[in-house]
Structure formats: structure tokens, C-alpha cells
C-alpha positions as a printed Julia matrix, in Angstrom:
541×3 Matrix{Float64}:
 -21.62  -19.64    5.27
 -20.87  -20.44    1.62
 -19.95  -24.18    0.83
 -18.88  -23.87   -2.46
 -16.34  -21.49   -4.63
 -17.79  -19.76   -7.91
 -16.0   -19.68  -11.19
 -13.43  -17.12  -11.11
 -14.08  -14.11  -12.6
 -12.54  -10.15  -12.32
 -15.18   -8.68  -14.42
 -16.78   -6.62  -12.83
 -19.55   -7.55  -14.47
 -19.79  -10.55  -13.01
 -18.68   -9.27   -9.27
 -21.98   -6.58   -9.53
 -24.46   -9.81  -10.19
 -23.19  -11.21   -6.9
 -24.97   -7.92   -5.15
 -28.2    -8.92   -7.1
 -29.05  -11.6    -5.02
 -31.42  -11.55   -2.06
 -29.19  -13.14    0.99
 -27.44  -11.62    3.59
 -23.66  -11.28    3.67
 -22.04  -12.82    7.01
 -19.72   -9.83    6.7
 -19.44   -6.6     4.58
 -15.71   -4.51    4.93
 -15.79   -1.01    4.07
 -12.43    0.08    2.56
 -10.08   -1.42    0.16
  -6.86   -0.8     1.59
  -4.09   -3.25    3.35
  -6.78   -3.79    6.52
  -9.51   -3.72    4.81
  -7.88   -6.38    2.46
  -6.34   -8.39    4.71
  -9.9    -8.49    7.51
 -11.58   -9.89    4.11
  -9.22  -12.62    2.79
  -9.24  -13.59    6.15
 -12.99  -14.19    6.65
 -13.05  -15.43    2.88
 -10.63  -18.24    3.36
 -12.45  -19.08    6.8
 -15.87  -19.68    4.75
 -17.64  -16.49    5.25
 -19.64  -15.07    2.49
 -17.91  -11.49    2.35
 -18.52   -8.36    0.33
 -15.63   -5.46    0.3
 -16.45   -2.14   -0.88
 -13.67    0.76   -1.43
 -14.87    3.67   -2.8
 -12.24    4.44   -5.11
  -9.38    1.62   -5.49
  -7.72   -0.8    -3.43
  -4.81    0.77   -1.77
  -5.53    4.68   -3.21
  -5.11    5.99   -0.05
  -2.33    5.45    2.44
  -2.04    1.58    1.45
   0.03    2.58   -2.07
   2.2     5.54   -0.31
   4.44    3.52    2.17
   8.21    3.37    2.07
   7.86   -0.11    0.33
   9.2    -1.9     3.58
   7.78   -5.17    5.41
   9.85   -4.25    8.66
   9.59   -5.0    12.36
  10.43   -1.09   12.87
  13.84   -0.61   14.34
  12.57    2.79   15.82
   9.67    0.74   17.87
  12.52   -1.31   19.03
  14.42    1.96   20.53
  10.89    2.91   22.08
  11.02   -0.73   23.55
   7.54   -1.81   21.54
   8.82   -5.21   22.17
   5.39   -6.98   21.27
   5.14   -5.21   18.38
   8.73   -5.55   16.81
   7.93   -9.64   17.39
   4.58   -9.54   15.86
   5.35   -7.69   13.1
   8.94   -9.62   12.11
   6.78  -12.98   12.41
   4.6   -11.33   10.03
   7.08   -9.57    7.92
   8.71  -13.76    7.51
   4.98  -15.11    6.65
   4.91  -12.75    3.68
   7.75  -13.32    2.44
   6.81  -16.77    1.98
   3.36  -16.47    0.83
   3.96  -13.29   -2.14
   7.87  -14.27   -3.03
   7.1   -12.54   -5.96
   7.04   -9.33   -4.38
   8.71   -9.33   -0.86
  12.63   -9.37   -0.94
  15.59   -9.71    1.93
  16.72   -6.39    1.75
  20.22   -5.62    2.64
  19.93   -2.03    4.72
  23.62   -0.15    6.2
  23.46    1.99    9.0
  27.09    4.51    7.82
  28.24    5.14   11.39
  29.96    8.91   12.34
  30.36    8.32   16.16
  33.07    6.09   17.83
  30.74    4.09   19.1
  27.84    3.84   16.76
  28.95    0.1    15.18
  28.67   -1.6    18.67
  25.68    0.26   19.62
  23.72   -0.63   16.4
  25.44   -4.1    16.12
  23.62   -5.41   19.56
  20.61   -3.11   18.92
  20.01   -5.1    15.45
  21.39   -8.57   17.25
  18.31   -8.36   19.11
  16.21   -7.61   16.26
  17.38  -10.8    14.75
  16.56  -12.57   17.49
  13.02  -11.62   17.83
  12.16  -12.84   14.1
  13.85  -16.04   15.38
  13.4   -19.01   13.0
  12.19  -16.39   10.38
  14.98  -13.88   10.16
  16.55  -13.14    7.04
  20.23  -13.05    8.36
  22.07  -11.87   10.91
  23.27   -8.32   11.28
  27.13   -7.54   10.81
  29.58   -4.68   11.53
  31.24   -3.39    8.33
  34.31   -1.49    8.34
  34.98    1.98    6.77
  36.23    0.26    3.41
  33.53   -2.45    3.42
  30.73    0.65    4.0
  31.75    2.83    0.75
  32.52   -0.29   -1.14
  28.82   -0.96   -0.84
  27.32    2.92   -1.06
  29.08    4.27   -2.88
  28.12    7.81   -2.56
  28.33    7.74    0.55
  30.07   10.61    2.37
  33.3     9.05    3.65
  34.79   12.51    6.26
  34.35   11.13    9.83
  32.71    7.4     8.3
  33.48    5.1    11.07
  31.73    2.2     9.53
  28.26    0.44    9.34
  26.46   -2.11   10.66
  24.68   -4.52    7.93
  20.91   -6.08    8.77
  18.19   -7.3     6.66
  14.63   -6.53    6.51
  12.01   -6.93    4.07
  11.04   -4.66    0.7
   8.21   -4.97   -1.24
   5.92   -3.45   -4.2
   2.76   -2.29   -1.81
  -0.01   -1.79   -4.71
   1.13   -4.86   -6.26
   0.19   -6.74   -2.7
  -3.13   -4.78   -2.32
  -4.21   -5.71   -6.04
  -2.81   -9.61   -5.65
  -4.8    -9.85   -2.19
  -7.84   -8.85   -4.05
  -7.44  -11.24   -6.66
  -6.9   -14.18   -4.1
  -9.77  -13.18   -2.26
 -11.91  -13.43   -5.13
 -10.36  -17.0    -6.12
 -11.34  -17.74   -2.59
 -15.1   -17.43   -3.36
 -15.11  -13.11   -1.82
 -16.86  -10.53   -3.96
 -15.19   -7.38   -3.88
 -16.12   -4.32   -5.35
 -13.65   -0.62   -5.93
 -15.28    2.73   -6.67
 -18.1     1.53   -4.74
 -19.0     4.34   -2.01
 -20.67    3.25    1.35
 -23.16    6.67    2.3
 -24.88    4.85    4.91
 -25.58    2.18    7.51
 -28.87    0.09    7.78
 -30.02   -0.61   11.28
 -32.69   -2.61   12.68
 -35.8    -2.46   15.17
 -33.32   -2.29   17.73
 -30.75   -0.01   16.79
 -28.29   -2.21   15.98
 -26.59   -2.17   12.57
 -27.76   -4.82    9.9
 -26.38   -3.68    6.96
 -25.07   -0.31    4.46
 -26.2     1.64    1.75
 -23.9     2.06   -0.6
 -23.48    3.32   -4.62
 -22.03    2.38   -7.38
 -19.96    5.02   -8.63
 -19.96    4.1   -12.19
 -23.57    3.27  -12.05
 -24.95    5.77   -9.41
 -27.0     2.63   -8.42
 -27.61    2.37   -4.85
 -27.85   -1.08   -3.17
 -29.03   -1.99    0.46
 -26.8    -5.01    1.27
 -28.16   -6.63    4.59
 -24.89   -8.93    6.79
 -24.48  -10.16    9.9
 -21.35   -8.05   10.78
 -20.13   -4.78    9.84
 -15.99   -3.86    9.34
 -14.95   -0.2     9.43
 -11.59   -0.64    7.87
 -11.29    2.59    6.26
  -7.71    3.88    7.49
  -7.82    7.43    7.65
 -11.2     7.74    7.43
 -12.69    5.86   10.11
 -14.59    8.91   11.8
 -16.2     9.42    8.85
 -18.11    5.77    9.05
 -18.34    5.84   12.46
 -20.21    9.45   12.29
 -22.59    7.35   10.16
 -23.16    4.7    13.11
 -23.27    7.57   16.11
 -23.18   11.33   15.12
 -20.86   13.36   17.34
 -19.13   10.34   18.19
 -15.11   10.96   19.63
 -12.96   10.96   16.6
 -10.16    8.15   16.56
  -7.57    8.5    14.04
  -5.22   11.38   13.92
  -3.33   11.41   10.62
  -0.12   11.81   10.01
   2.02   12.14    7.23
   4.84   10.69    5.02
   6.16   12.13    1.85
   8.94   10.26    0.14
  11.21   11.5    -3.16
  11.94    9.22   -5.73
  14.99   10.0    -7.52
  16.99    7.88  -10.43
  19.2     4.57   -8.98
  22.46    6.61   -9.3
  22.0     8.29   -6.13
  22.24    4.87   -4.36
  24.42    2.71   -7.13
  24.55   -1.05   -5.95
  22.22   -3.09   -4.4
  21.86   -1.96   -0.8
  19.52    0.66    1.24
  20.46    3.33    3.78
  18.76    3.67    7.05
  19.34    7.26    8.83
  18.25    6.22   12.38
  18.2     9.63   14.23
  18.31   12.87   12.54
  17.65   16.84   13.28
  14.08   15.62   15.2
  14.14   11.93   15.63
  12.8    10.49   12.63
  14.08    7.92   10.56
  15.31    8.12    7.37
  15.55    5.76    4.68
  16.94    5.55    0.83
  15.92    2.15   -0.31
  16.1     0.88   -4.09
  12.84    0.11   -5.41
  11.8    -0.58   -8.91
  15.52    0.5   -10.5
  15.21    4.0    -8.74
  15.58    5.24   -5.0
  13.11    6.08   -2.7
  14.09    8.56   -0.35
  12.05    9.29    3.3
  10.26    9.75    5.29
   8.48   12.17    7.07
   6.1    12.3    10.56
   3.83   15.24   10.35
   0.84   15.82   12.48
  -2.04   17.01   10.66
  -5.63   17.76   11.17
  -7.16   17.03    8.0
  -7.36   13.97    5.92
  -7.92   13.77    1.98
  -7.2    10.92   -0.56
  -4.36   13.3    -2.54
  -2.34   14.75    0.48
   0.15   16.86   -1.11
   3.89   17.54    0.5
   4.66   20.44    2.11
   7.28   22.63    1.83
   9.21   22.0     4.75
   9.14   18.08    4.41
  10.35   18.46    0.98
  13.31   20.26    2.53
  13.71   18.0     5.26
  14.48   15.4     3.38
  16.71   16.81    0.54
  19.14   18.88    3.79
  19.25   15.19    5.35
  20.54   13.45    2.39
  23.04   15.69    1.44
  24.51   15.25    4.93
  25.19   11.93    3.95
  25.16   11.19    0.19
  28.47   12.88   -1.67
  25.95   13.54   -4.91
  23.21   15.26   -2.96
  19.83   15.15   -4.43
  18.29   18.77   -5.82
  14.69   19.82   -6.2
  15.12   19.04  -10.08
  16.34   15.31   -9.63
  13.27   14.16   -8.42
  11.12   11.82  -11.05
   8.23   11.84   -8.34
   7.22   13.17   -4.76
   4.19   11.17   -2.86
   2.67   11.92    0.5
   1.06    9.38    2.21
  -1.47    9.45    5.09
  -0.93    7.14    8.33
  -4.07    6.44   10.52
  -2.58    6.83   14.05
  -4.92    6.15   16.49
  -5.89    9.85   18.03
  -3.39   11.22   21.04
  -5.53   11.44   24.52
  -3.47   14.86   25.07
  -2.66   17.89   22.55
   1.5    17.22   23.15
   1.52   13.43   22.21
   3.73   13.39   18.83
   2.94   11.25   16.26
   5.96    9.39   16.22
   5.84    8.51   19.7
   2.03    6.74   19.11
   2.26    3.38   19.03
   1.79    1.27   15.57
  -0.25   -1.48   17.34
  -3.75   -2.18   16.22
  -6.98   -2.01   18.26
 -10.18   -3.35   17.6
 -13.32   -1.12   19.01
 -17.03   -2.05   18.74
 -19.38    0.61   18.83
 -22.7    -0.01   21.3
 -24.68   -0.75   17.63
 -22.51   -3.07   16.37
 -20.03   -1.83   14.58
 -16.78   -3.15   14.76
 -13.67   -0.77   13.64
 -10.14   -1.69   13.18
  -7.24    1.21   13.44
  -3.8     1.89   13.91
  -1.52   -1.23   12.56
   1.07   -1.08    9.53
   1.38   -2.29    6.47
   3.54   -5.65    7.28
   1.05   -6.89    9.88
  -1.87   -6.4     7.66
  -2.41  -10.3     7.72
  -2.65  -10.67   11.5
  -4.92   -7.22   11.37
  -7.73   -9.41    9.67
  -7.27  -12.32   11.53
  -7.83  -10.44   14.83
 -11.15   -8.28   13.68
 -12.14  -11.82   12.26
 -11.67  -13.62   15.56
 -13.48  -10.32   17.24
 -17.0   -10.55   15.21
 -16.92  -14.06   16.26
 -16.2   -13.74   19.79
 -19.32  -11.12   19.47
 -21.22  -14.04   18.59
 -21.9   -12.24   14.92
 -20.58  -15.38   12.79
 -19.92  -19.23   13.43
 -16.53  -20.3    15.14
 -14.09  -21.07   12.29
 -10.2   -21.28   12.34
  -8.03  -18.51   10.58
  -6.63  -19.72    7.01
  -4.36  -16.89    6.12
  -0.59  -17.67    7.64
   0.95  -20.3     4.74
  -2.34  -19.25    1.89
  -0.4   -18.33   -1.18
  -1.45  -14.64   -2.59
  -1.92  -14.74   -5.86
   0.98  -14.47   -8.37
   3.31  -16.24   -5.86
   6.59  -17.98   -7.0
   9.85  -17.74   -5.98
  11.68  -14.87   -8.09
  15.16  -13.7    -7.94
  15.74  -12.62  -11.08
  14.35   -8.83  -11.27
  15.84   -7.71  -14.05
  12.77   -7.54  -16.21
   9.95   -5.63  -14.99
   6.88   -7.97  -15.42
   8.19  -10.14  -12.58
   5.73   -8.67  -10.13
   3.54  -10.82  -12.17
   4.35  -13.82  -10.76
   2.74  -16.64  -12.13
   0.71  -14.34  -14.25
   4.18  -13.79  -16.56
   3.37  -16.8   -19.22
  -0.59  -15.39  -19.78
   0.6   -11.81  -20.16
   3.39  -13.57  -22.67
   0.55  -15.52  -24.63
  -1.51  -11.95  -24.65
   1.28  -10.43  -26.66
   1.99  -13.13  -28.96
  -1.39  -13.05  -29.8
  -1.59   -9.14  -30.07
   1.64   -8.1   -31.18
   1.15   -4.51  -30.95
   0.68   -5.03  -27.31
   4.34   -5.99  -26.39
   4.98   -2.27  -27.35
   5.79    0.53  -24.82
   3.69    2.86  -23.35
   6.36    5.48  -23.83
   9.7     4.78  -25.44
  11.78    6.47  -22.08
  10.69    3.4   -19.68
   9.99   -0.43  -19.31
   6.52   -0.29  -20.04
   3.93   -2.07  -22.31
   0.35   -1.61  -23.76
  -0.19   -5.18  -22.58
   0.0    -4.09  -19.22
  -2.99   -1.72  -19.22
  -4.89   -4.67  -20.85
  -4.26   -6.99  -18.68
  -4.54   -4.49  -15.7
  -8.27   -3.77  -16.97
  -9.48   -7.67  -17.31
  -7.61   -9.72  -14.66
  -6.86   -6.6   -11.93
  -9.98   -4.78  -11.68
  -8.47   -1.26  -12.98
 -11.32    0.82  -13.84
  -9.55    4.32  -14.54
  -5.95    5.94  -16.45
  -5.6     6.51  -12.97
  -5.81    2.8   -11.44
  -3.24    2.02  -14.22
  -0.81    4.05  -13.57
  -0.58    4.99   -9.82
  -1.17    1.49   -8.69
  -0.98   -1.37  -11.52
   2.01   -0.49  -13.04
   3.31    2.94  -10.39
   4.72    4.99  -13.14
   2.62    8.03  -11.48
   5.39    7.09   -8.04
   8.32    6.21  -10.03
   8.46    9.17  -12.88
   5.2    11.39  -12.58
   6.59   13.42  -16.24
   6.49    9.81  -17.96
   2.95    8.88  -16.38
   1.9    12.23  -17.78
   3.15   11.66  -21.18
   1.81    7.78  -21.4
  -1.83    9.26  -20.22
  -3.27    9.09  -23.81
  -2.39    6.27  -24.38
  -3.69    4.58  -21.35
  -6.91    6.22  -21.75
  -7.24    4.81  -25.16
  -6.29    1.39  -24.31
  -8.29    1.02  -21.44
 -11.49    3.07  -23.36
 -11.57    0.05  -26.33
 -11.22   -2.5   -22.95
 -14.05   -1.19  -21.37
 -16.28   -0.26  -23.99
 -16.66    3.87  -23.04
 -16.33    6.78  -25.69
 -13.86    9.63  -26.94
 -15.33   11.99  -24.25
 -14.66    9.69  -21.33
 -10.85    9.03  -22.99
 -10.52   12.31  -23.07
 -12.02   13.21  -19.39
  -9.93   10.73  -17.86
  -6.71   12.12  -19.63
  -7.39   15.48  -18.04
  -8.09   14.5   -14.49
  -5.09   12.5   -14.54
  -2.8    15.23  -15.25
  -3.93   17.77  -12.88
  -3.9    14.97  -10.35
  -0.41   13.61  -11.33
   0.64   17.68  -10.47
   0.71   16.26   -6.94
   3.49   14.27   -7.8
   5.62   16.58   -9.31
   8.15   18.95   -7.67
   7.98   21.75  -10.54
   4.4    21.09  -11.84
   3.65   21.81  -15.69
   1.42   23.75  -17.57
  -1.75   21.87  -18.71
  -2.73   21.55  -22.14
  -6.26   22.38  -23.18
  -7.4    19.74  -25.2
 -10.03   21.59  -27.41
 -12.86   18.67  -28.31
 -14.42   18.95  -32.37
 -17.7    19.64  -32.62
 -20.24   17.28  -34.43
């Protein structure tokens, strides 16, 4: 165990020298997403010298393509997932006290159509409330017909009965993933993205010791011994634990979630929509985010995982035929700014009939007869007690010294309390004043990326020195989400990035202009009438 904390530093520079020296790690965590994230900062804080390693960027995968809601889950209420509704609305109250910078009370409306929807929601949501108990964000209420459209106001008012008013919480989900890295390395962690594990070292006795793993700017490989090994790779689990055991039984069956962003004016005012039963069952939600709407999701089984899941056709329709049911100004195919499927690692079904949204969201822990200890399943909001469980596991294994779990009042990085969100950079937190003093000092940096949105150069700077951004890519999908919340802006701004970030980093016109092209035929995914793709023709020397 480490006894002391190193200067701070997000170069990545300085995090690769860390791997230089000869000790062995007390724990290494493969993947860079919520779990992965929250099983390090956990150990970190505890006094455990930890190493992460994503292979591409914290939160790429499923981690950055949530519905943007700490929640209990009213729908694992209605399957009577008691435990986990409590759990996770304990958790869902610990967050917002430790990132207040970018967790919110959320006022969500339930429009009712049935005679006796309000009293049936009402004491549904009453005992919602009272499973968050001292942490609940307010008590649900029954609004009447006039109270509902005052509040949505495109709403569809034939047959309204009324609505029933609760709060949960909404939040920026990149933002968290990149502010949990940062705290873990002011905690004393080393963590390291585009950094690919391909193997796992084992010793005399078959047990594992260790992983191989690359560099992917580099295409150095390292052999970085530890006492204990975290699989917290989300959706791809089955591919590290292939690497421990070939053949062994797979665990995670995904399934996906696409979403459709679409400008504020479909949901005016301040308040979100929750559908909770439609044609199949699923929930659907239209929650403001980030001055637009977010509108999903969906629950489809698949049997193949990738890191850019695109939407299919029918949950594109899905979603657009169930909002128009209910919004008066239903939302086309050509209002949508962005479209983002996301990949949920639900632990496998024992039987070919179990549907995906009857699986249960709880977490489990698994160590394989080697040593390898996997975490899968879980959510988003109870990322925190995620780590602090696979934490407690390695030790009850005997792999690291008994220590006590830091994590439930530690302050993630940026935190402050903010209420005022009408200018963008508050998901800075108390990073606002530096980025301020980086644009007094470069001028030309408080200018915007593209004149259409919020914003600025300075952002891509600052995303590149203090938040570990390494591609155009990292910058706009998960620094500053342009690629979620207008994919034909993120396009546009591309060049610009690339440029900015090329000077930052020190590479050359042909990586500027390599990055600018795999952005845009990856930000195609994104886009519900994809465009043509320039050639960009390079002069010869």
C-alpha cells in the first residue's frame, strides 16, 4: 500500500512513467467505464496502489449512452426489486451531494389518460419516496388536468386526466466518468485510456498475477505484475474472461438503448415526461438535458456487442409513434440533432425466453477458480457502491489488507453547489475560474468552436491538459457531447478540434487530418439522414 500522494498531474506523460517502475500494483481494473471507475476510486481512496486501463476512453462504451438519469428505477419498483430501488435511491442521494455540479432534482410528470391512473401512481411514487428516506428529493404530488399542461406544454390534452409530480435525479454521465478519473488521480491512482489489455499473466500455479497490455499510441507493451485482478469491462466481460479460461460460459447478454435528441421546444419548461407502460412494457422518458430533449428508451436483446452500436430501424420508430401519442408537436425523423445507442451489460438469461427487461439491474461479483474477480450487471447511479463491493470482495479473498471504504461523502472533482445553468461551462465546477484565467490569457480561446452553439476553443484545450482527451473524438462525444447533442454541429467543428488539439499534443497535419476523417464517418452513427463525406485530397511535397 502507498503512504503518500504524488504531485498531481493529467499528462499523460507523467501517468506512463508510473508503469516504468518495477513494483507490483495491489490492484489493476480493466475498463474505464462507470464500474470500472467507481471499483478504482474506491480502492484508491482506501490506500491501494491501483492502475486502470480502458482501451479507448473512459465511458466510450455504454457509460456515455445512458438516459442521463441517477434514478432508483420506478419500473424495478413495479417488478417489486425492493432491495434494489433502496440501494440505488441511497446512492442516487450520495451523488448528488458529492458531484452537485452535475446531478440535479429533476422534476418528472407522469400525464395520466385512465380514471384511475393519479391514485395509482400517487401511492406507487409515495413509496418510492419513502425508500430514499432522509435522502429524497421531495415528495410526489397529484397534479390536476390544468396544473399538467401548464407545466408540458405540448402535451396532448384529449382524455388528460392529470399527472402525478415526483423527483429523481439527472445528470451529465461523461462529465461524471471524466471527473471520477480526475479524483482518482488526485487520490494518488494512475489511470491510463487507449490502453488495451491482450492478456493475463499467471503464475507457477495457475493463478493470475498480472496483464499484458499496450499502449495504443505507443504500441508499447507492458507486463504489469498486482496482487488482484478487476474485470470491469461492461459489455465485454467474456472477452477478458476468455483470456483467464477459454470456452468459459459467457455472462453478459447485451441489450440495447437508443435515445433521440431533439431541440428544447418539444418539451418547453423545465420538467421531464415519464411514459411508464407503453405498446410492450418499456418505459419511456423525454427529459431536458443540456437545453435540448432527450427522448427514450429502448430494451432490445441482442447477440453481439461493439463499441459504436448503431439504432435500428424499428427502435427509431418506436420511439417517434410513442411520442406523438402524447406530445401535440410530434417529433419527425428530420427533427432529430442526434440519435445514440447504447449497450447495457445484463447479466446473461439462464433460459432463451428471459427478456431483457425483466433481468434484474443488481450487480454480482464472480471470481473465476484463477483469480479473477469480475463485476457485472449494476447501473449507472449505483456505480459508487459497485466499487465498494468488488473492493470489499478482493479483500475478503485475502488478495489486499483490510481497509475501510472512503467513497460515500469524498467530493468528485469539480464539486460545488450550482444552480445557475444558464451558461454552459458550469459542468466545470470548480474548474470555471482556471478555464476563465486560460482565456484571458489566450483571447482567441474564448471563441466558438462553431458560431450555431455554446462552444469554445478553450474547451478542447483544457479538455486535452487537465481531462486526459487524447482524440477529436474524446472531445467531442464525451468532454464537451456535441457528437450527442447535435451530431451536424460536431461534424462541422471537427477541423477545428483536430487542429486545436494537434498544436496541444504536439502531432502533425496528417494525424489532424486522419482524425478529422474518422470522426465523421463515425459521427454517421449519430445521424438520422447521414451525409455525404468529403474527400479531403492531401498536397503532395
Amino acid at each position: 500500500m502507498r503512504n503518500d500522494k504524488p504531485t498531481v498531474s493529467f499528462r499523460r506523460e507523467a501517468l506512463l512513467q508510473q508503469l516504468e517502475s518495477q513494483f507490483t500494483w495491489d490492484l489493476i481494473v480493466i475498463g474505464g467505464g462507470a464500474t470500472g471507475l467507481g471499483v478504482a476510486l474506491d480502492a484508491i481512496s482506501r490506500g491501494y496502489k491501483t492502475l486502470l486501463l480502458e482501451q479507448v476512453d473512459y465511458a466510450k462504451g455504454t457509460s456515455s449512452r445512458s438516459t442521463k438519469l441517477v434514478h432508483g428505477g420506478v419500473r424495478y419498483l413495479a417488478q417489486g426489486d425492493i432491495a434494489l430501488v433502496r440501494e440505488a435511491l441511497y446512492e442516487r442521494g450520495l451523488l448528488l451531494k458529492n458531484a452537485p455540479h452535475l446531478v440535479k432534482n429533476q422534476d418528472f410528470i407522469i400525464p395520466n389518460y385512465e380514471w384511475w391512473g393519479g391514485a395509482f401512481y400517487t401511492i406507487g411514487l409515495t413509496m418510492y419516496d419513502l425508500l430514499a428516506g432522509k435522502l429524497s428529493l421531495g415528495s410526489s404530488v397529484h397534479l390536476s388536468k390544468k396544473e399538467t399542461v401548464q407545466r408540458l406544454r405540448n402535451i396532448k390534452t384529449e382524455g388528460l386526466k392529470g399527472g402525478v409530480l415526483y423527483h429523481d435525479g439527472q445528470f451529465d454521465d461523461a462529465r461524471l466518468a471524466i471527473n471520477l478519473a480526475q479524483t482518482a488521480i488526485e487520490q494518488g491512482g494512475t489511470l491510463l485510456n487507449h490502453f488495451d489489455v491482450r492478456g493475463l499473466l499467471k503464475d507457477a500455479h495457475g493463478n493470475i498475477s498480472g496483464v499484458r497490455a499496450a499502449d495504443q499510441e505507443t504500441g508499447i507493451t507492458y507486463e504489469l505484475p498486482a496482487k488482484a485482478i478487476v474485470n470491469a469491462t461492461g459489455i465485454f466481460v467474456d472477452e477478458i474472461l476468455q483470456m483467464d479460461k477459454p470456452g468459459a460460459k459467457k455472462l453478459v447478454r447485451p441489450s440495447q438503448g437508443v435515445h433521440i435528441v431533439l431541440d428544447k421546444s418539444f418539451l418547453p419548461g423545465d420538467d421531464a415526461i415519464m411514459i411508464p407502460k407503453t405498446d410492450d412494457g418499456r418505459v419511456l422518458f423525454a427529459v431536458p438535458w443540456h437545453n435540448r430533449v432527450v427522448l427514450g428508451t429502448t430494451d432490445t436483446p441482442l447477440n453481439e456487442h461493439s463499441q459504436e452500436p448503431k439504432a435500428l430501424e424499428e427502435e427509431i420508430e418506436f420511439i417517434l409513434r410513442t411520442a406523438a401519442r402524447y406530445l401535440t408537436r410530434a417529433p419527425k425523423r428530420s427533427d432529430a440533432l442526434s440519435i445514440f445507442a447504447g449497450l447495457r451489460p445484463l447479466a446473461a438469461p439462464q433460459g432463451d425466453s428471459a427478456k431483457t427487461k425483466e433481468i434484474s439491474r443488481s450487480h454480482k461479483i464472480l471470481v473465476s477458480e484463477a483469480g479473477l474477480i469480475t463485476i457485472t450487471g449494476g447501473k449507472w447511479t449505483t456505480y459508487r457502491r459497485m466499487g465498494q463491493d468488488t473492493v470489499d470482495k478482493a479483500i475478503a479473498l485475502g488478495k489486499l489488507p483490510a481497509a475501510t471504504s472512503q467513497t460515500a461523502h469524498l467530493a468528485i472533482h469539480g464539486a460545488q453547489e450550482t444552480t445557475d445553468r444558464s451558461n454552459h461551462l458550469y459542468v466545470y465546477g470548480t474548474d470555471q475560474p482556471a478555464l476563465q484565467q486560460l482565456m484571458a490569457a489566450q483571447p482567441e480561446l474564448a471563441e466558438k468552436l462553431d458560431e450555431s452553439l455554446e462552444f469554445l476553443k478553450a474547451e478542447v484545450v483544457w479538455a486535452a491538459r487537465y481531462e486526459m482527451a487524447r482524440t477529436v473524438e474524446d472531445v467531442l462525444a464525451r468532454r464537451v457531447r456535441v457528437l450527442f447533442l447535435d451530431a451536424e454541429a460536431a461534424i462541422r467543428m471537427a477541423p477545428e478540434v483536430a487542429a486545436l488539439l494537434a498544436q496541444e499534443l504536439g502531432h502533425d497535419a496528417r494525424w489532424e487530418q486522419e482524425q478529422v476523417t474518422q470522426f465523421r464517418a463515425l459521427a454517421q452513427n449519430y445521424l438520422l439522414q447521414p451525409q455525404p463525406q468529403p474527400v479531403l485530397v492531401t498536397e503532395k511535397a
